[in-house]
C-alpha positions in Angstrom: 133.7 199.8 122.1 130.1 199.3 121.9 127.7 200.8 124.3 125.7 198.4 126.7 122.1 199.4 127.8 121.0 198.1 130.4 117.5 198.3 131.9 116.5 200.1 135.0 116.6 196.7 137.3 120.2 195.9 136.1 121.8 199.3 136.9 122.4 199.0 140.9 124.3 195.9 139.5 126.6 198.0 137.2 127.7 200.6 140.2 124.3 203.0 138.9 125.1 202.8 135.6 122.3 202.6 132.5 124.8 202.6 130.2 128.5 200.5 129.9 131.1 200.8 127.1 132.4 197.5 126.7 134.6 195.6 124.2 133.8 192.8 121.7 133.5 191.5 118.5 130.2 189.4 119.3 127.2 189.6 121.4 128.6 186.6 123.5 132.2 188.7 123.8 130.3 191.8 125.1 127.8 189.9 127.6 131.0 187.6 129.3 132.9 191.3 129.4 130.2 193.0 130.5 129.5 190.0 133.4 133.3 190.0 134.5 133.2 193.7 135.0 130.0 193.7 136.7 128.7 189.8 138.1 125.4 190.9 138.9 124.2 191.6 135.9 125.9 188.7 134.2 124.4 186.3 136.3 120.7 188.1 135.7 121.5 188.1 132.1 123.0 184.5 131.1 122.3 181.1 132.5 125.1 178.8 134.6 126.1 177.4 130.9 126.5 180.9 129.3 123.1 180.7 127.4 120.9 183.8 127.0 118.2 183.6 130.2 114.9 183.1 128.5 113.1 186.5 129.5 115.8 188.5 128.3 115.8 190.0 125.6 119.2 191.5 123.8 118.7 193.9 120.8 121.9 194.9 118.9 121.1 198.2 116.8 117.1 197.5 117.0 117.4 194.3 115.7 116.4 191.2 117.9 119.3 188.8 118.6 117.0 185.8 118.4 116.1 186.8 114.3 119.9 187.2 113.6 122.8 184.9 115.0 122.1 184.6 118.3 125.1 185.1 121.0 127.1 184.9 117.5 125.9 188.4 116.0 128.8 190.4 115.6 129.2 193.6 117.3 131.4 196.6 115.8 132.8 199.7 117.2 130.2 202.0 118.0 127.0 199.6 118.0 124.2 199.5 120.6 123.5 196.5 122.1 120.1 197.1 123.8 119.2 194.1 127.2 115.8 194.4 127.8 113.5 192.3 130.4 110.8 189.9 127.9 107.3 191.7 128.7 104.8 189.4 128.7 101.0 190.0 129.4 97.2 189.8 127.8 93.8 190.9 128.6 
């Protein structure tokens, strides 16, 4: 299982949780798994056709999803797959 963590808007959608143990081999696996266990924070998550939504981010062991292979990046037993709201600002 890898370990889900999920920011502090998503957790009333994952029954108070901040952190879910879910199974799957890629980032795609573990975000529909995690999204049939908990629709909430699916739907916040990924778009109507299954794509990432575009201020999310999704980290798997510190590295960006985005700089690897996407909603294809494997995920092993014991990673961390990190989802994260896109900050966005300037001054």
């Amino acid at each position: 299982m890898a370990t889900v963590h999920l920011p502090a808007a998503l957790k009333d959608y994952a029954a108070g949780n901040r952190r879910v143990d879910v199974a799957g081999g890629t980032v795609e696996v573990v975000l529909s798994a995690l999204g049939q266990a908990h629709p909430g924070v699916g739907q916040r998550v990924l778009d109507e056709r299954g794509a990432l939504r575009p201020h999310v981010n999704v980290f798997v062991n510190g590295e960006s999803i985005r700089y690897l292979a996407g909603l294809a990046t494997p995920v092993a037993e014991r990673d961390e797959v990190w989802i994260l709201p896109a900050v966005s600002g300037g001054g």
